[in-house]
C-alpha positions in Angstrom: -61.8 -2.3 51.7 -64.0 -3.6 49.0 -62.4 -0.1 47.2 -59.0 -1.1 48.0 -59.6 -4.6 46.5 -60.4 -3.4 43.0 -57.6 -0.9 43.0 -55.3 -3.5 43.4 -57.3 -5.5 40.5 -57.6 -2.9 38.0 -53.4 -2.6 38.8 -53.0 -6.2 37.7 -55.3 -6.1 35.2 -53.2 -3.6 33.6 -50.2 -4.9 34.5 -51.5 -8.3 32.7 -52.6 -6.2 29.2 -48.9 -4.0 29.7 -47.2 -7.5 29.5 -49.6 -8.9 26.7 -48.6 -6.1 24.5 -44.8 -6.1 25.2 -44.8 -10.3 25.0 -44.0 -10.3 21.4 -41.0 -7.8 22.6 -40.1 -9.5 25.2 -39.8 -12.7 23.1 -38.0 -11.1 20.4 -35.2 -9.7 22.9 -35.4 -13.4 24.4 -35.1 -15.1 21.5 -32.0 -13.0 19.9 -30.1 -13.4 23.4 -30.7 -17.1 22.9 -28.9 -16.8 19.2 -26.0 -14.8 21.0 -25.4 -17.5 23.3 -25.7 -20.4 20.4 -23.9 -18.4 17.8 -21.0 -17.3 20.1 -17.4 -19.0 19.7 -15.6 -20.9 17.5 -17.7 -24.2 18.5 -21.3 -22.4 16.7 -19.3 -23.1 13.6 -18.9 -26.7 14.2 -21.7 -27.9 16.2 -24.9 -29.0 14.2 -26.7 -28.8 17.2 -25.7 -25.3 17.8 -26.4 -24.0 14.4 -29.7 -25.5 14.4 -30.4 -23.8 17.5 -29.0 -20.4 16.1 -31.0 -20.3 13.1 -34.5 -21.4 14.8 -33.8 -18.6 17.7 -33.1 -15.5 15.2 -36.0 -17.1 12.8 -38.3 -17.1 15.7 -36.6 -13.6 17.1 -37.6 -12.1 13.3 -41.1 -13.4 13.4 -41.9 -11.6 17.1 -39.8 -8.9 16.2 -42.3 -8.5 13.5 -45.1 -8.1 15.2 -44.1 -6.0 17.7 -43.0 -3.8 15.1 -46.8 -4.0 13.5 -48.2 -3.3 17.4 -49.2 0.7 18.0 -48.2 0.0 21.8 -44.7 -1.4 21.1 -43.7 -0.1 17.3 -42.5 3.9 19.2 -40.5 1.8 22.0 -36.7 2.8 21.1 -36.1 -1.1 22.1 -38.3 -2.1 19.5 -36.2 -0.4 16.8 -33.2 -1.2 18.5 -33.9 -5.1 18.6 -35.1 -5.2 15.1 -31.7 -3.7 13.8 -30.0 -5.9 15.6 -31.7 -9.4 14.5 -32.1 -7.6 11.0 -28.3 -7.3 10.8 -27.6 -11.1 12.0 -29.9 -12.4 9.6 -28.1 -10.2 6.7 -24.8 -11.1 8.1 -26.2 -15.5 7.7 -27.3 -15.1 4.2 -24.4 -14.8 1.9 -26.6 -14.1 -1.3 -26.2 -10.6 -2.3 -30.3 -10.3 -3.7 -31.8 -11.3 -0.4 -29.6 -10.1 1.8 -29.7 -6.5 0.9 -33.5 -6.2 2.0 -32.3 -7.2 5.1 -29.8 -4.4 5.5 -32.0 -1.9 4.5 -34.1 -3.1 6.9 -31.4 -2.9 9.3 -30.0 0.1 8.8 -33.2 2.0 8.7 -34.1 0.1 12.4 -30.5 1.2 13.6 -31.3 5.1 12.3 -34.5 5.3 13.9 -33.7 3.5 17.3 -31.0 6.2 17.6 -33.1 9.0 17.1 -35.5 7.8 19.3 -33.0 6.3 22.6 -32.0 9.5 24.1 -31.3 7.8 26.8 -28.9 5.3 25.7 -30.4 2.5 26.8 -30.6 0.7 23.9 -26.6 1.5 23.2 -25.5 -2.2 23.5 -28.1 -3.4 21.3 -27.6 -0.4 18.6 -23.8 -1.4 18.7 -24.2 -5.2 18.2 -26.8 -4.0 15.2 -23.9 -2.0 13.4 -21.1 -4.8 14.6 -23.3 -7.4 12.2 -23.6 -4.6 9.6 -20.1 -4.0 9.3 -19.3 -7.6 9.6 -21.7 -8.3 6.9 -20.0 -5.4 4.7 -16.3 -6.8 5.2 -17.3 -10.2 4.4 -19.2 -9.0 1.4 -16.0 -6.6 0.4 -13.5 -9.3 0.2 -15.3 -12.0 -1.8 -16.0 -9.1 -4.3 -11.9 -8.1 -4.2 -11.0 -11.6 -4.3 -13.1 -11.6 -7.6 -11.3 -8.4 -8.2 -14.6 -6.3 -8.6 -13.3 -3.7 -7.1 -16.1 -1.2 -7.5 -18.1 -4.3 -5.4 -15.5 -4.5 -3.3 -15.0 -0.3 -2.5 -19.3 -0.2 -2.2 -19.0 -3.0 0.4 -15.7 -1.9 2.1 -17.2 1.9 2.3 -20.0 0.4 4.0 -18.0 -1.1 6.8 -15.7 2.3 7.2 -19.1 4.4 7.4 -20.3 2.5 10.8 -16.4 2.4 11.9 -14.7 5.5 10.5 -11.8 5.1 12.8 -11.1 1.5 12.3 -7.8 1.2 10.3 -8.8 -1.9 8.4 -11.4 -0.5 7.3 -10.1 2.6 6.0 -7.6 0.8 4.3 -9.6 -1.6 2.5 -12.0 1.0 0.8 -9.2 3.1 -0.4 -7.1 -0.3 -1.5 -10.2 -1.0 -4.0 -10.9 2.4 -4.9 -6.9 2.4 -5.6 -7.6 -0.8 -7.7 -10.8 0.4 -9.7 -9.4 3.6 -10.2 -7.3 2.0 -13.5 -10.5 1.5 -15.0 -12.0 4.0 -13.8 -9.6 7.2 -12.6 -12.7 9.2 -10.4 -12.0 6.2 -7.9 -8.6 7.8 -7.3 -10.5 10.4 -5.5 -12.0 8.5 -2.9 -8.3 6.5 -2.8 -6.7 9.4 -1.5 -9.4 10.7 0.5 -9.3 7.4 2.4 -5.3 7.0 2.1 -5.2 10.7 3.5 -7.2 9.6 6.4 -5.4 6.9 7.1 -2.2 9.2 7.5 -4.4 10.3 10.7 -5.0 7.2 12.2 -3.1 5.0 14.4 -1.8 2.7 11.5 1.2 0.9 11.3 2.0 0.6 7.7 1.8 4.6 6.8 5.3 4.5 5.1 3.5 2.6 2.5 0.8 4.8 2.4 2.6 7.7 1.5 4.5 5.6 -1.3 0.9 4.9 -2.9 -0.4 8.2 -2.4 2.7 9.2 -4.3 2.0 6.9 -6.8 -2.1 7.5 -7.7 -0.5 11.0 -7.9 1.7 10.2 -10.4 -0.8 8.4 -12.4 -3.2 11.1 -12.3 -0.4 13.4 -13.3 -0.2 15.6 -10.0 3.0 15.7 -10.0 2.6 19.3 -7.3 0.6 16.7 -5.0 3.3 13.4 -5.4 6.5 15.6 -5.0 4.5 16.9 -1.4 3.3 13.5 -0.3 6.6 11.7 -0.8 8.3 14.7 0.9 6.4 14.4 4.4 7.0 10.6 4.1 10.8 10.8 3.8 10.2 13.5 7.1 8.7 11.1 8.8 10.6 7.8 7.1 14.3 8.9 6.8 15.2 6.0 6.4 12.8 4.2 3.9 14.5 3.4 0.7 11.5 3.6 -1.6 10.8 6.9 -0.3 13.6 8.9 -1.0 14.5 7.4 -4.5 10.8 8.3 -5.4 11.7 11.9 -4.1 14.5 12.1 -6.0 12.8 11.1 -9.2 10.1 13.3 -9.2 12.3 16.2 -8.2 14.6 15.6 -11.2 11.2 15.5 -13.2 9.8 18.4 -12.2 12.9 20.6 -12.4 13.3 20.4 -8.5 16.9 18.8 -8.3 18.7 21.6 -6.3 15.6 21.5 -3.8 16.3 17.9 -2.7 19.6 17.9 -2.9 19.5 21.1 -0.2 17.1 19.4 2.2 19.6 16.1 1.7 22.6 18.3 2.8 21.1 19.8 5.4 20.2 16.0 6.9 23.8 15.6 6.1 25.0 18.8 8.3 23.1 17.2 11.5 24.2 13.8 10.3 27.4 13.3 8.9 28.2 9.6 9.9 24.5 8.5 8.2 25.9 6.8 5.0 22.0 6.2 3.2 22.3 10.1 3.0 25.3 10.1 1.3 24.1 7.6 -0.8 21.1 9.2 -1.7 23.1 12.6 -2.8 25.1 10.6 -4.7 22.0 9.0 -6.4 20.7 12.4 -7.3 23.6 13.4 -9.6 23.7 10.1 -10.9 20.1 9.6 -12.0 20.8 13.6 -13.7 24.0 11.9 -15.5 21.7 9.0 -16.7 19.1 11.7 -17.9 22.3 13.2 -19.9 23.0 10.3 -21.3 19.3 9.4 -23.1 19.9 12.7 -24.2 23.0 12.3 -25.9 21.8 9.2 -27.9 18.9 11.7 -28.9 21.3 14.5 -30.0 21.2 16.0 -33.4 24.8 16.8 -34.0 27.9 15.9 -32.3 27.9 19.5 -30.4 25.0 18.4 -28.3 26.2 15.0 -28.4 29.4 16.4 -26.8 27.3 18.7 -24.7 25.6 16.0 -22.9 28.4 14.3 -22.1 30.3 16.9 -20.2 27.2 17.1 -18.2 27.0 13.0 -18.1 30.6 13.0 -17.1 30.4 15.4 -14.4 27.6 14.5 -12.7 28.6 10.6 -12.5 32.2 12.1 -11.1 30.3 13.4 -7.8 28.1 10.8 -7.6 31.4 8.5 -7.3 32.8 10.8 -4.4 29.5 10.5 -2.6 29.4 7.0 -3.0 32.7 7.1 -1.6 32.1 8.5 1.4 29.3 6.0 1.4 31.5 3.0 1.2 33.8 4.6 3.7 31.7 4.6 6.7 30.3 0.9 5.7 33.3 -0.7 3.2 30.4 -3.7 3.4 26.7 -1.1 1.8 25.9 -3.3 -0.9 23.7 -0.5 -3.1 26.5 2.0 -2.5 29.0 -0.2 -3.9 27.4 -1.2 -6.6 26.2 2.2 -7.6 29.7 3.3 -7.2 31.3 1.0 -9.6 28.1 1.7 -11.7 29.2 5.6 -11.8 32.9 4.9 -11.9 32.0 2.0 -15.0 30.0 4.2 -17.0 31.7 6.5 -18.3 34.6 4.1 -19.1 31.6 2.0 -21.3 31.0 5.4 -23.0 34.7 5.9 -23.9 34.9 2.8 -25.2 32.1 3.1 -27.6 33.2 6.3 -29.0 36.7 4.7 -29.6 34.6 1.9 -31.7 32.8 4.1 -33.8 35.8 6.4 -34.8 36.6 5.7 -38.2 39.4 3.7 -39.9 41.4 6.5 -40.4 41.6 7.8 -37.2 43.8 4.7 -35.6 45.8 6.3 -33.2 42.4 7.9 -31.4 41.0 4.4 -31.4 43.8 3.3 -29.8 43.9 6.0 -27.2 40.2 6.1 -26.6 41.2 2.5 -25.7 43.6 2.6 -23.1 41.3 5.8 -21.9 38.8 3.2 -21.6 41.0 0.3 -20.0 42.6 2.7 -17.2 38.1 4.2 -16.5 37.4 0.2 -16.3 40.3 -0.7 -13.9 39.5 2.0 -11.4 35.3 0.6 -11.6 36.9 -2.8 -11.3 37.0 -3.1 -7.2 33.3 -1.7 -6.3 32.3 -3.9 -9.0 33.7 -6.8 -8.2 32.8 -6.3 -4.4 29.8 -5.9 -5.4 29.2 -9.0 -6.4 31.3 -10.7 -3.5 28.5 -8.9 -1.0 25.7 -10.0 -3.1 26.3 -12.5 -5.9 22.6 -13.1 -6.3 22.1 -9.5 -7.9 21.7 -9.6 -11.5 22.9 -5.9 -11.6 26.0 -6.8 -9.7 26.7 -9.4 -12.4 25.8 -7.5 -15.2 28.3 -4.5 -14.5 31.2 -6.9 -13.9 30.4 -8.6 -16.8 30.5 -5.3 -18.8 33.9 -4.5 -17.2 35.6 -8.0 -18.7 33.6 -7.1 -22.3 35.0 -3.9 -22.1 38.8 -4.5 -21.4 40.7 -4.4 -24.1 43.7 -6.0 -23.1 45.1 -8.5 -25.5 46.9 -10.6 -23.3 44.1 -11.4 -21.4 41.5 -11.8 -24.1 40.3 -15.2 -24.1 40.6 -15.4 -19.8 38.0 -12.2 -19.9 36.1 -13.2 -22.6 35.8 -16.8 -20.3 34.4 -14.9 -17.3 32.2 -12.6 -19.5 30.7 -15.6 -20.6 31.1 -17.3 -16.9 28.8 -13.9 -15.2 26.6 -14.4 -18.3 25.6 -17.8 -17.2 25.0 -17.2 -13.5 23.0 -14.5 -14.6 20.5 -16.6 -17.0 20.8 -19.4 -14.2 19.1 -16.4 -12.6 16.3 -15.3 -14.6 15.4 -19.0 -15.1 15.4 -19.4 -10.7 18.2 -22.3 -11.7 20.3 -20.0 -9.5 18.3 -19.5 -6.6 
C-alpha cells in the first residue's frame, strides 16, 4: 500500500512539473484565443473596450509565447512554433509601420516554416493556417498602400508575398502581376514576372481573363514580342469571339507582322460555320480597310506620282471590299452602329481622296478638275446614307460627326453651297460642344 501511495505521488508530482513547464504554453494558446474572440467582427473595430482587450491579450500571448519558446521542455513542441507564427503574424498584421513590422514577419514566417516541418501530424494545421491568413493579410494591406502611392516595385514585393502563401488565390495573382505590369515601364525585367503571373492567371478560375489576354498582348507589344502578342491575342479571340478589343488587336498585329491573309482565313472559316454573325463580317471588312489606310500613309510618303498612283489602286481596292463586307454587316443588323459608320468611312474615303487630287491639279488642267469633281460628288453621295445613319444611331460619336461633316465640306455643289457649308459648321459645333463635355 505504502508502495502504491507514492506511485500515485510521484504520478502527480510529475504531472504537476509537466504542467509547470507547458504553463507558459498553455497561456500563450489561451491568451491568443482570447484576441480571436476580441478581434473578431466588425464590432473589434469600433469598440474601445474591445480593442483594448485585443491588444493586452496578443501583448500578453507574445510575452508567454516567449518564454515558452526560450524553455528546452517546450521550444521542440510543433505547437510551440505553431502558436508563435500565429501571434507573430497578428502582431505584424496591427503595426502598420513598415520598420517594425518586418521583424515581426520574419519572425513569423520562420515560426510558420519550422512548425510545419516539425507537425507531421497536422495538429497544429488550424493554427499554421491562421499564421499564414495574418501574413498574407499583412502582405495585401501592405501592397495596396504601396500601389496607391504608385510604388509599384513596393507594391509587387508586398503583393508576391501574399500570392506565395496563396498561389491559387485569383486576387492575389492578379495584383502582383498588375504592379509588376505597372513597374515594368520603369523598369522592363518586371514584364517578366507580369506575364508569368498574367499566364497563371489564364489557369485559374478568374473571371476577367478576356482582359488578361488583352494585357498580355500588350506587355508583348511593348517588349517588342510581336511572335508572343500575335499568339496571346489569338487564343483570346478562341476563347472571346466575341470581344471587340480582341479581334481589332489581332487584326493589327497581323497586318504588322505580314500575317494578313492568316487572319483573314481563320475569320472566313468563323464565317463558313457562321454566316448570320455580322461582328465577323465586320471584322473582315476591318481587315482590308485598316490595309487601305496603311496604303494611304504610304501614298503621302511616295516619291513620285507612280508609287503615289500605286498606292492608291491598292487604297482603292481594299476600301471597295471592306464596303461590301460592311454591307453585309449592315444587312443582317440595318441598326450596328460601328459597321455603319465604318462603312460610310470606306465608301467616304476615297471620294475625300478624289477630291483632293481634283484641288491640286493645276490651272491648266480645268476640265480634270471639274471632272475629278463630279467624280468626287457622285463617291460622296453614295457615303452619304451610312454616314448620316451613323450619326442618327449615335449622335454622341465624334467620329460619326466628323465624317458627315467631311461629306458637306466636300460636296461641291454650287447650289447648295452656303446650306452645306451651314451644316459643316452646324456638325463642327456639336462636335467641340463635345470635346469641351458641353455636349454630354
Amino acid at each position: 500500500m505504502k508502495i502504491k501511495f507514492l506511485i500515485i505521488g510521484l504520478l502527480g508530482l510529475v504531472s504537476a512539473t509537466a504542467f509547470a513547464q507547458k504553463g507558459e504554453l498553455n497561456n500563450a494558446q489561451s491568451e491568443y484565443d482570447s484576441y480571436l474572440v476580441s478581434n473578431s467582427g466588425p464590432a473589434a473595430l469600433k469598440s474601445p473596450i474591445l480593442v483594448t482587450k485585443a491588444n493586452a491579450s496578443i501583448a500578453n500571448a507574445k510575452t508567454s509565447i516567449d518564454k515558452a519558446s526560450a524553455n528546452e521542455k517546450t521550444a521542440g513542441l510543433p505547437q510551440t512554433s505553431a502558436l508563435k507564427g500565429a501571434i507573430y503574424a497578428s502582431l505584424a498584421l496591427r503595426d502598420t509601420i513598415p520598420t517594425t513590422s518586418a521583424p515581426l514577419v520574419a519572425t513569423a514566417e520562420e515560426a510558420i516554416k519550422k512548425a510545419t516541418e516539425l507537425d507531421t501530424k497536422g495538429e497544429n494545421k488550424k493554427l499554421i493556417e491562421s499564421a499564414n491568413r495574418s501574413l498574407a493579410q499583412y502582405h495585401l494591406n501592405m501592397g495596396i498602400k504601396a500601389y496607391q502611392n504608385r510604388k509599384y516595385d513596393e507594391a509587387y514585393k508586398s503583393f508576391d508575398g501574399f500570392r506565395l502563401k496563396f498561389p491559387e488565390d485569383t486576387n492575389a495573382v492578379f495584383y502582383t502581376g498588375l504592379s509588376a505590369s505597372n513597374q515594368g515601364i520603369t523598369e522592363p525585367r518586371y514584364y517578366a514576372f507580369a506575364i508569368t503571373n498574367y499566364n497563371k492567371l489564364l489557369t485559374l478560375n478568374y473571371s476577367g481573363k478576356d482582359k488578361i489576354y488583352m494585357d498580355l498582348s500588350t506587355i508583348f507589344l511593348i517588349t517588342k514580342d510581336t511572335t508572343n502578342a500575335y499568339k496571346i491575342t489569338g487564343e483570346g479571340v478562341a476563347k472571346y469571339p466575341a470581344n471587340s478589343e480582341l479581334r481589332r488587336r489581332e487584326i493589327e498585329i497581323a497586318l504588322q507582322s505580314g500575317k494578313q491573309s492568316d487572319v483573314l482565313d481563320k475569320i472566313q472559316k468563323a464565317i463558313a460555320t457562321d454566316p448570320k454573325n455580322k461582328t465577323l463580317y465586320y471584322y473582315e471588312a476591318l481587315t482590308f480597310s485598316q490595309v487601305a489606310d496603311a496604303a494611304d500613309a504610304k501614298f503621302d510618303k511616295a516619291k513620285d506620282d507612280a508609287g503615289r498612283a500605286a498606292q492608291m489602286v491598292i487604297s482603292f481596292d481594299n476600301y471597295a471590299k471592306a464596303a461590301e463586307l460592311y454591307k453585309k454587316s449592315v444587312e443582317i443588323d440595318p441598326n450596328y452602329f460601328e459597321a455603319n459608320l465604318n462603312l460610310g468611312y470606306v465608301l467616304e474615303k476615297p471620294a475625300i481622296e478624289t477630291y483632293y487630287a481634283a484641288n491640286k491639279l493645276p490651272a491648266n488642267r480645268q476640265k480634270d478638275y471639274e471632272a475629278g469633281l463630279v467624280k468626287a460628288d457622285a463617291l460622296f453621295d453614295i457615303a452619304r446614307p451610312y454616314l448620316q445613319k451613323a450619326v442618327d444611331l449615335n449622335p454622341k460619336s465624334s467620329d460619326a460627326l466628323n465624317n458627315l461633316r467631311n461629306y458637306y465640306r466636300g460636296k461641291s455643289d454650287p447650289a447648295h453651297k452656303a446650306e452645306n457649308k451651314a451644316k459643316a459648321d452646324e456638325l463642327k459645333k456639336q462636335m467641340d460642344a463635345l470635346s469641351s463635355g458641353t455636349g454630354k
